[in-house]
Every structure is written in C-alpha cells, then in structure tokens.
C-alpha positions in Angstrom: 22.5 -15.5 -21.3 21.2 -15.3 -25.0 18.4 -13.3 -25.4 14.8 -15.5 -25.5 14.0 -16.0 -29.5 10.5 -14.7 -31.3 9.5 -17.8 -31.3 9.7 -18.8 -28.0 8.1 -15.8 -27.1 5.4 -16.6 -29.4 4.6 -20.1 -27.7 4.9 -19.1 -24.4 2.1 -16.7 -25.4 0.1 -19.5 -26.4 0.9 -21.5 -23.7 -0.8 -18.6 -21.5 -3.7 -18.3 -24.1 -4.2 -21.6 -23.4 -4.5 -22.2 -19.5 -6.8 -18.7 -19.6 -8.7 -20.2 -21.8 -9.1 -23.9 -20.0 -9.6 -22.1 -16.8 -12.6 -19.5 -18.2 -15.6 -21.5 -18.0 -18.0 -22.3 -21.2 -17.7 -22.5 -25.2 -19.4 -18.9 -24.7 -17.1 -17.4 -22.8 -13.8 -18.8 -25.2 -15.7 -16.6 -27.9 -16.3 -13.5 -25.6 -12.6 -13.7 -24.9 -11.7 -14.2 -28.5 -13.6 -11.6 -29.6 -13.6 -8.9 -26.9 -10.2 -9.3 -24.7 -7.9 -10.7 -27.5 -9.1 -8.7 -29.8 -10.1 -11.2 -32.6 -13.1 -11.6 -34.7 -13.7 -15.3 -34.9 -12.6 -18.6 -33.0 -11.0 -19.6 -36.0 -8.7 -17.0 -36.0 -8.1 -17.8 -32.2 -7.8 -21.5 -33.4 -5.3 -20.5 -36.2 -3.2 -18.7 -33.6 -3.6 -21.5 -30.8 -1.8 -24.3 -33.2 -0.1 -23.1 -34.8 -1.1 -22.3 -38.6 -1.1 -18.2 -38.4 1.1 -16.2 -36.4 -0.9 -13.2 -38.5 -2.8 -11.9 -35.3 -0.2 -12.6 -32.4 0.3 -8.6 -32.1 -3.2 -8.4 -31.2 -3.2 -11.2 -28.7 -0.5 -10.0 -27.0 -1.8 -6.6 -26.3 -5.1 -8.4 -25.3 -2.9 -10.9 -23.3 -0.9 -8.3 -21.6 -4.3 -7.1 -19.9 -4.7 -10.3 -18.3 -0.7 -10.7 -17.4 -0.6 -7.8 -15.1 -4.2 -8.4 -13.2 -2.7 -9.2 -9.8 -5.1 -11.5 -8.9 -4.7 -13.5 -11.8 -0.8 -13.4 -11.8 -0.8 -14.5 -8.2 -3.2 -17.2 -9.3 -1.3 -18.9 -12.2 0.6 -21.7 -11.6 4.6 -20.8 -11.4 5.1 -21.9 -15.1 2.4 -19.7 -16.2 3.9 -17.1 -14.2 7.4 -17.5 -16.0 6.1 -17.6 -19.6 4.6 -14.1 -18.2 7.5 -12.9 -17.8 9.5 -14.2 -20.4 6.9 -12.7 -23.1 6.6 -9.2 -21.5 9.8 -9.2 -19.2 9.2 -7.3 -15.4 9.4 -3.5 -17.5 6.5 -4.9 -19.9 3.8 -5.1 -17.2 2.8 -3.1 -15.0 5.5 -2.7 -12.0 3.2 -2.2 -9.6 0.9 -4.8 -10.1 3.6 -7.2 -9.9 4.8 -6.2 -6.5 2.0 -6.3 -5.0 1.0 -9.7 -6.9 3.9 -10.9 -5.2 3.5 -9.7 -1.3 0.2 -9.1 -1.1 -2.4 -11.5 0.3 -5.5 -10.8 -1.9 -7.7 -13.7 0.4 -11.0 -12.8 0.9 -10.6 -13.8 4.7 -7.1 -11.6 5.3 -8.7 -8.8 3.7 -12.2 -8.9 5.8 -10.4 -9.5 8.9 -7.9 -6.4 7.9 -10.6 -4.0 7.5 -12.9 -5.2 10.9 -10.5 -5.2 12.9 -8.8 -1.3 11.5 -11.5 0.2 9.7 -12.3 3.5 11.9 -10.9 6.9 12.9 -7.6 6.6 14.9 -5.5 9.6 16.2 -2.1 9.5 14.9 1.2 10.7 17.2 5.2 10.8 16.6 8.2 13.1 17.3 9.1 15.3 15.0 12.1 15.7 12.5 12.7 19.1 14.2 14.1 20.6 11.4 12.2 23.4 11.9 11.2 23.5 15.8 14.2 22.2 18.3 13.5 20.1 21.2 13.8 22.3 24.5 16.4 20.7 27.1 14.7 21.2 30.4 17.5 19.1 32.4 20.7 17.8 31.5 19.6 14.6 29.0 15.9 15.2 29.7 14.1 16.9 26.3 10.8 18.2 25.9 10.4 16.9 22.3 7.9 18.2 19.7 5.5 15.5 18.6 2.8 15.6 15.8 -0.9 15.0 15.5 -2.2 13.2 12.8 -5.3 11.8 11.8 -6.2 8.6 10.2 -9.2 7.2 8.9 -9.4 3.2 7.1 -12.2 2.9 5.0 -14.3 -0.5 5.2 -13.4 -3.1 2.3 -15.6 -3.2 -0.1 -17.0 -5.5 -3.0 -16.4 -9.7 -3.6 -13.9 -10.4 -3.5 -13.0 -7.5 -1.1 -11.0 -4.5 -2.5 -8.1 -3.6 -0.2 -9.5 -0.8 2.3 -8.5 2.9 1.4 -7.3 4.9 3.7 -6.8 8.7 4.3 -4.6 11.0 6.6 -4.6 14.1 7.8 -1.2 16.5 8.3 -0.6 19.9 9.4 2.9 21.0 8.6 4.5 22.5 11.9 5.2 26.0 10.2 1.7 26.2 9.2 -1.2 27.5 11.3 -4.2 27.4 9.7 -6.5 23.9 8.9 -6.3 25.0 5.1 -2.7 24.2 4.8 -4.0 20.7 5.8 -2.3 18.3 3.2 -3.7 15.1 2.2 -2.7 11.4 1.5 -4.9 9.0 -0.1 -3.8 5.5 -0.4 -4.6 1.8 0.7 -4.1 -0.8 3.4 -2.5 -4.4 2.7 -2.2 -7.2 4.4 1.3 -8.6 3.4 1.9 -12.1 3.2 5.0 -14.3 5.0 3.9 -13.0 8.4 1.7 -10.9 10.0 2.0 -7.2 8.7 0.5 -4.7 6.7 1.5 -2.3 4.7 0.0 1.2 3.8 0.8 2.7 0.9 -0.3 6.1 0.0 0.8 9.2 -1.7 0.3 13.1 -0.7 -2.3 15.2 -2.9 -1.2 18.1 -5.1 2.8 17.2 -4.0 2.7 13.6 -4.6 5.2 12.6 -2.4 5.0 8.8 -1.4 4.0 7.9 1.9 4.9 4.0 3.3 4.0 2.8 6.8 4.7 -1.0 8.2 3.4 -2.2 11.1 1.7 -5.2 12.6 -1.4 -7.2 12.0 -3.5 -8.5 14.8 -6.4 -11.2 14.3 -8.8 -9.3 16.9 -9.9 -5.3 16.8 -6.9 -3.2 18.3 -7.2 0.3 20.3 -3.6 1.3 19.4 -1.0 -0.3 16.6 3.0 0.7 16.2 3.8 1.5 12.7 7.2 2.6 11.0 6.6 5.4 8.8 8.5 7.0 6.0 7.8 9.8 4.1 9.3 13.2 2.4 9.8 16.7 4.8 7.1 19.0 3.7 10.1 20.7 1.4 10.5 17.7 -1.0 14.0 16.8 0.2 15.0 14.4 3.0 13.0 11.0 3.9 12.3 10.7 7.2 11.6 7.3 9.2 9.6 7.3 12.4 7.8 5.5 15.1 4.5 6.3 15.0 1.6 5.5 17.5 -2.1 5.0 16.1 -4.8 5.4 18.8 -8.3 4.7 18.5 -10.0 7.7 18.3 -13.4 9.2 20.1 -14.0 10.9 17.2 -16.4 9.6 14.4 -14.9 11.7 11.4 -11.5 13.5 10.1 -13.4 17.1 10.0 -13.8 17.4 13.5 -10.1 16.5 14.8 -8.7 19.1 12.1 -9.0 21.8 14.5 -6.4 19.6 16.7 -3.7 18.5 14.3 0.0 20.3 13.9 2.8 20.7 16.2 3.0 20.5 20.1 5.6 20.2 22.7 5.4 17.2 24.6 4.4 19.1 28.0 2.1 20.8 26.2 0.5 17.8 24.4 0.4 16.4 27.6 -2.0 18.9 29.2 -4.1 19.2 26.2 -5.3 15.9 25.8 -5.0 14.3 29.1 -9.0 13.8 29.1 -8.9 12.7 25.6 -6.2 10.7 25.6 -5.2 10.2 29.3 -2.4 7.3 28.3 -0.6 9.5 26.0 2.5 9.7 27.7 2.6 5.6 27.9 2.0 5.7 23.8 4.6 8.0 23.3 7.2 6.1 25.3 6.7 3.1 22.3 7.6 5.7 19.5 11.1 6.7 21.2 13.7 5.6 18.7 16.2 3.5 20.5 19.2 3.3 18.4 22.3 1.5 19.7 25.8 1.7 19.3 26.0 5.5 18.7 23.4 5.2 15.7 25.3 2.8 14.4 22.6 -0.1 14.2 18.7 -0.2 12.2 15.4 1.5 13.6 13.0 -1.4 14.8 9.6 -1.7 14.3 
C-alpha cells in the first residue's frame, strides 16, 4: 500500500480541526482553542489553515491537535471517520499507545464506572497458591499436597470526579523469602470496567521494580463478598511471568496497615488454622483457585 501523501495528511487534519471545532460550544470558545490548544494567535490564522489559503501554521496545529487525538475520551467519542483521519495523521506509534487501548476496551460511562467502584471499592483479603519456586508443596499422602498459598491485600479506592475517574487501586505483597513488613512491595494501579461483556480489568505496576501487574476477572451489577480473578505478574527476581487463580475476599479490616502484619507465605494447614475465625470459608475459596488443566497441561487456564 502507498504510503498516505502530505497532503492528505494535511486535510485529514483539518477535517479533525473541524468536527472539534463544531462540537466545542460558542464563537468564544473557537478563539480559546485557536489561541490556547492549537497554538495560534488569531482566528484568521485558524481560518487561513481551515480552507485552505495557508498551510504556514499546520506544524503547530498538529502538535496542538495531537493533544486532543490521544484524550481517550475524546477518541472513543469521535465518530469512526474521525477516528481514522486520527490515525492516518499520527499513525498508532504517533499517539500515545496507551491511550488508545484503553480508548478502545474501556467503558468510560459515567454509570459503568459508578457501579464499578460501589459495588468494589473497600479492603478485600487477597489468597492464591504459590509459584513454589522457592517453598515446595509438602506431599502428606500419595496425590494429596499441602500447598503454600499467599496473602495479599487489596484496597479499591472510590471513583472520583464527573465524569468519574477510573478507581485506583493498591496491593499489598510480602515476598515468601522475606520476613519482615518492610520488604512489603507495592503496586499502584487502576480498575476498569472493560467493554464487550462483563469484566474488569486491573492494571497496575510494582513500586521501585516496576514490574507490570494484570488481573481479569468478572464484573457483577450488585456489591460482592468474594470475586475470582486471573492474575499475572513477574516472580519477585524479574524473570518468569506467572498466571494464577486468585480469590478476593471481603475483608473485616478497614485499612491495608493493619493486615500487613498478616501477609506472606503459609502452608495450607497452617493457613487454615490461622484464620479459621477470620475467614472461616477459606478452605471453600481456595478450592476455586485450584488450576484445573486438562490433557496433561496441554489445554488454557480458565478464569
């Protein structure tokens, strides 16, 4: 395919001038985006642009433009042709990555993301099996393991602002070889509610490492106790990704300081007996985070 000429470019860009301009309210406001986002210093030489006669300040419109492009909300908003002179005047490397994704997949609605945050938004207590790279399962009878899971805690934040900003989210780890709640490591990220079905997606990376940190999982229309989510994330060494089933359980407690004390690495058994008054259907939960794989391993993990 021939590559797209300058001057196509250059009307495309007009052509997204234009329907910003249309759709930003008052003869006012045209000269506050003139002046401030595009970068100009009149209408005329907005006008001169616009039909045609000067091509002289396109390099500053662009840049001013580009700002606009790769708002998700405005993106997701355009109509499809909009969308596509977007992309053929900046291309997907041009804006933002990011933005676009999530301009794509996520539902910014005001309604998905208040119901997201009043039905998540709390403290939950976080539980999966370990990678056991580090601390073998103990085989107690032939095909019978007592497995070493890991406590984790979570806290989603409230959205906030209108429209409603996604709501932020923060978690809790204690590598198994550490002992101590200042090796605590930290990951900072948001919730979103995906669109094409009901899921959401966090997204988060680790402080000071900055590995990533991805979980799926489903989203209900009423306030849950407990939610499934696939995770994935690096081993504490930087090397393999690992994929679990993880458990999120509405926790008794009202903040991430005091459950510190209680996150890290515990057999099974030992979990068990621990928490039995905290969390006295633990050993239900954990049955939903055993990864089933058929066919010798030879099939996907399911959420």
């Amino acid at each position: 395919m021939a590559a797209n000429s300058d001057k196509e470019k250059l009307d495309a860009l007009r052509v997204i001038v234009t329907h910003y301009l249309l759709n930003g309210g008052s003869q006012h406001n045209r000269q506050f985006v003139a002046t401030r986002q595009l970068g100009l210093e009149s209408d005329k030489q907005l006008n001169n642009f616009l039909s045609g006669a000067s091509a002289r300040h396109a390099k500053s419109v662009k840049e001013g433009v580009k700002q606009i492009a790769a708002n998700p909300a405005y993106y997701d908003g355009a109509p499809r042709y909009i969308r596509e002179a977007i992309q053929l005047v900046y291309g997907f490397g041009r804006v933002p990555e990011i933005g676009r994704v999530f301009g794509e997949v996520a539902d910014h609605g005001k309604e998905a993301v208040g119901k997201l945050s009043e039905c998540y938004a709390g403290i939950w207590d976080v539980f999966r099996y370990a990678a056991h790279d580090s601390a073998p399962a103990l085989e107690t009878a032939p095909g019978v393991w007592d497995a070493n899971i890991v406590r984790i805690s979570l806290r989603i934040d409230p959205c906030e602002g209108d429209p409603p900003a996604f709501p932020n989210f923060e978690i809790n780890y204690l590598p198994p070889r550490s002992r101590s709640v200042g090796d605590i490591k930290t990951t900072k990220g948001c919730v979103v509610p995906l669109k094409g079905g009901p899921f959401m997606g966090f997204f988060g990376v680790e402080e000071n490492t900055l590995f990533p940190l991805e979980i799926r999982a489903r989203r209900f229309q009423a306030r849950q106790n407990s939610f499934i989510g696939l995770a994935k994330r690096h081993l504490d060494d930087g090397g393999a990704v690992i994929a679990a089933r993880a458990i999120f359980v509405r926790s008794k407690a009202t903040d991430l300081e005091s459950l510190k004390p209680k996150l890290g690495l515990f057999s099974e058994s030992k979990a068990l007996k621990l928490w039995k008054d905290e969390v006295p259907d633990l050993a239900h939960y954990l049955s939903q985070t055993v990864n089933e794989v058929k066919y010798g391993g030879k099939s996907c993990l399911w959420l």
